[in-house]
ChimeraX commands (.cxc) that place a marker at each C-alpha (Angstrom):
marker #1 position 0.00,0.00,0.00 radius 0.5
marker #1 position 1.27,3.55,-0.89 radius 0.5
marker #1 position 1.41,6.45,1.24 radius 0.5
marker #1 position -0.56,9.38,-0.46 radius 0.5
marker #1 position -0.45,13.45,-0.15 radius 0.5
marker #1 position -3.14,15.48,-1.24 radius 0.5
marker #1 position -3.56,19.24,-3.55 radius 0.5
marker #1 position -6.23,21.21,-3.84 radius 0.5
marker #1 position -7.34,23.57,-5.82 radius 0.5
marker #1 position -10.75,25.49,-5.98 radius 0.5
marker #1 position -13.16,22.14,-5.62 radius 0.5
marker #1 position -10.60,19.73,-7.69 radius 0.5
marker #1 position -8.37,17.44,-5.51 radius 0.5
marker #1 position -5.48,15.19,-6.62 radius 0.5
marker #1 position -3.73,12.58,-5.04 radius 0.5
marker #1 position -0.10,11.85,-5.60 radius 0.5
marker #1 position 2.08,8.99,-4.05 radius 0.5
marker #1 position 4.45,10.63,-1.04 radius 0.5
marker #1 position 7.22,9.49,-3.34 radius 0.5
marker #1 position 5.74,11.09,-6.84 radius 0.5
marker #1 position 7.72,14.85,-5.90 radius 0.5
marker #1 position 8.17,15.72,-9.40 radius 0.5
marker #1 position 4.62,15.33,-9.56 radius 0.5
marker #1 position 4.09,17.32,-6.75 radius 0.5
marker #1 position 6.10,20.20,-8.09 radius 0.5
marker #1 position 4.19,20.76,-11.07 radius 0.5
marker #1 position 0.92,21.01,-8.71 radius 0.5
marker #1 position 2.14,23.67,-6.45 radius 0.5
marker #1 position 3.34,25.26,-9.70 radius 0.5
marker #1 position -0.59,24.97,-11.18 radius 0.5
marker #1 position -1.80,26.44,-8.22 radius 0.5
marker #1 position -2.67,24.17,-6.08 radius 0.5
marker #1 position -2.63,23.79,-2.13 radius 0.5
marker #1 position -0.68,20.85,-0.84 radius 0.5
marker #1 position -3.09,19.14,2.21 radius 0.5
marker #1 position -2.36,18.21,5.78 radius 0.5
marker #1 position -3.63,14.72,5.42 radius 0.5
marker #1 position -1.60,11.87,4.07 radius 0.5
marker #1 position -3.35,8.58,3.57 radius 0.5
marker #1 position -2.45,4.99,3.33 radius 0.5
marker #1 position -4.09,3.23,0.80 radius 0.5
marker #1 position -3.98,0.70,-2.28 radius 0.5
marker #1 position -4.44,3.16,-4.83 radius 0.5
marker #1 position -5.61,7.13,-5.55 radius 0.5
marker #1 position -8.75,6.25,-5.86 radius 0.5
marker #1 position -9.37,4.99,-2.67 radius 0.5
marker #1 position -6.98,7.30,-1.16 radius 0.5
marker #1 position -9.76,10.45,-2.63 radius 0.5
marker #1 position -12.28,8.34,-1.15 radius 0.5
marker #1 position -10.70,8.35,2.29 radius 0.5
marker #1 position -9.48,11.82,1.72 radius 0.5
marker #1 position -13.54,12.97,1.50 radius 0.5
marker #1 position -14.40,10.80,4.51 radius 0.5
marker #1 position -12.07,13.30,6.66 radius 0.5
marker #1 position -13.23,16.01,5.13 radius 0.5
marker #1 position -16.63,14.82,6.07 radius 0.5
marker #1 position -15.58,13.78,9.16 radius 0.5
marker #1 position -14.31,17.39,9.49 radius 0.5
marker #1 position -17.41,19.44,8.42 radius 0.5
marker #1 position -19.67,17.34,11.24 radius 0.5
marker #1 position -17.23,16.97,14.10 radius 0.5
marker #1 position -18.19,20.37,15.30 radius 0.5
marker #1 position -21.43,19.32,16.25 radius 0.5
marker #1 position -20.90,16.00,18.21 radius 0.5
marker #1 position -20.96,17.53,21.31 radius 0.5
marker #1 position -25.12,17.41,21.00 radius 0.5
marker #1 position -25.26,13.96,20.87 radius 0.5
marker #1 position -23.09,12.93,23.39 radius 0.5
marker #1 position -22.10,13.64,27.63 radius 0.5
marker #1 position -21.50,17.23,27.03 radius 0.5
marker #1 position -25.19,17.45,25.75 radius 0.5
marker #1 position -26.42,15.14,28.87 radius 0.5
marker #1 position -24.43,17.01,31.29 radius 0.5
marker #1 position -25.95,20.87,30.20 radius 0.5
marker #1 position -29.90,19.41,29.24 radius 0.5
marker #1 position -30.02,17.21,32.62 radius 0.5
marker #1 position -29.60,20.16,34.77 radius 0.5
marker #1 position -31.94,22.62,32.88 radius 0.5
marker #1 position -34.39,20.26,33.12 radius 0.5
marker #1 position -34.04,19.65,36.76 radius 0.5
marker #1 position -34.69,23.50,37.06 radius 0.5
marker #1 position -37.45,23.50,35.01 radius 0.5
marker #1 position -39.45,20.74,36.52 radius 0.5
marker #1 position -38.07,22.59,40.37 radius 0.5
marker #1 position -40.26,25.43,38.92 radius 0.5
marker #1 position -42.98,23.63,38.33 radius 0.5
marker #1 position -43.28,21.17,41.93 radius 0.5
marker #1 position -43.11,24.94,43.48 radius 0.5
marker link #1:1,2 radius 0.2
marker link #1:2,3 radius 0.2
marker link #1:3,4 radius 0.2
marker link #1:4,5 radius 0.2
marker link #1:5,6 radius 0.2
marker link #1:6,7 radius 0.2
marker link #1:7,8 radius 0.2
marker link #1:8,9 radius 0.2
marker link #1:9,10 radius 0.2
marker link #1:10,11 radius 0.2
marker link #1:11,12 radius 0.2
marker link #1:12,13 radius 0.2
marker link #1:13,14 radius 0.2
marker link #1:14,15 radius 0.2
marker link #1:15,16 radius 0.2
marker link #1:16,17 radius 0.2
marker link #1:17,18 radius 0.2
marker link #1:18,19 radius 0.2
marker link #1:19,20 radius 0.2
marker link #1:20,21 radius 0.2
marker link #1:21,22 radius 0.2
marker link #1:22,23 radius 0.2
marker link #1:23,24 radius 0.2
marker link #1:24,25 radius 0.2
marker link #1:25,26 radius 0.2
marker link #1:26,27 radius 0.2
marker link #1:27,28 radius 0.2
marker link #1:28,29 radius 0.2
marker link #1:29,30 radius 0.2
marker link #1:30,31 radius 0.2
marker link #1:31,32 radius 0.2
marker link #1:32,33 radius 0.2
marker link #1:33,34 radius 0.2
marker link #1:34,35 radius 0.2
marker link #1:35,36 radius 0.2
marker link #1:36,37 radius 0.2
marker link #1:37,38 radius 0.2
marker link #1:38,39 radius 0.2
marker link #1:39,40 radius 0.2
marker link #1:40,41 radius 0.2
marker link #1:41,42 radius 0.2
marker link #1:42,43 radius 0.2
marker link #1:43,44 radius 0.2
marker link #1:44,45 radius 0.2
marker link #1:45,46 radius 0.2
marker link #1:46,47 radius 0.2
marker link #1:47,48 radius 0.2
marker link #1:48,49 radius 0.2
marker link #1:49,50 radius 0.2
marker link #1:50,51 radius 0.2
marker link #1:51,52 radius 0.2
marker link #1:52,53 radius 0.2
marker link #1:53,54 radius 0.2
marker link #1:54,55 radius 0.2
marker link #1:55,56 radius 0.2
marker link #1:56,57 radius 0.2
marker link #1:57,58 radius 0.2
marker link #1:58,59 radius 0.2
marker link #1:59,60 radius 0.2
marker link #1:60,61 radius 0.2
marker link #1:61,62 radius 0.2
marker link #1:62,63 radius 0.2
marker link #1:63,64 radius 0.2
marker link #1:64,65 radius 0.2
marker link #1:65,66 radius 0.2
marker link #1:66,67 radius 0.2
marker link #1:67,68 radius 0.2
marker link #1:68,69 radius 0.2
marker link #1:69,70 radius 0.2
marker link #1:70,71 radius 0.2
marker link #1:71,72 radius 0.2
marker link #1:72,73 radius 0.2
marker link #1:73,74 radius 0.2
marker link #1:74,75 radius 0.2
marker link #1:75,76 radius 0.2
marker link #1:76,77 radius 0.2
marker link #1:77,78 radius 0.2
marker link #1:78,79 radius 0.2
marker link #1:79,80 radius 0.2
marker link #1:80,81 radius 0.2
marker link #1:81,82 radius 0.2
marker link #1:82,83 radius 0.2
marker link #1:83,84 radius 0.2
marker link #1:84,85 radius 0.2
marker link #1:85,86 radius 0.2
marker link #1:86,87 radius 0.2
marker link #1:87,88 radius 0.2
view
């Protein structure tokens, strides 16, 4: 399995092998934006499928926090208070 880097540019994204610098030169020369992520896989396509999955991964992560103990841990005691209003 190869090791692969990712460029970006507007919406397109290419994947190069870690190895593939010439490659990588002529991106940065086009224009694009070399990534953070580097991926493991069998070939680029999969690699741009993993790639989006991060990106994904990226977009929702920022929201988590209502479906798990953070969420619990705020709602549990507003609704203590709320229903203490009400028994009064």
């Amino acid at each position: 399995m190869a090791e692969f880097i990712f460029f970006q540019k507007g919406k397109q994204i290419a994947a190069l092998d870690k190895s593939d610098l010439q490659g990588a030169k002529m991106l940065v020369e086009q224009g694009h934006k070399k990534q953070f992520e580097e991926v493991t896989a069998p070939d680029g396509q999969q690699a741009l499928a993993r790639f989006a999955d991060i990106k994904k991964e990226e977009e929702v992560a920022p929201f988590a926090w209502a479906t798990g103990a953070l969420f619990f841990g705020l709602i549990v005691p507003v609704l203590g208070f709320i229903s203490w209003l009400f028994m009064r």
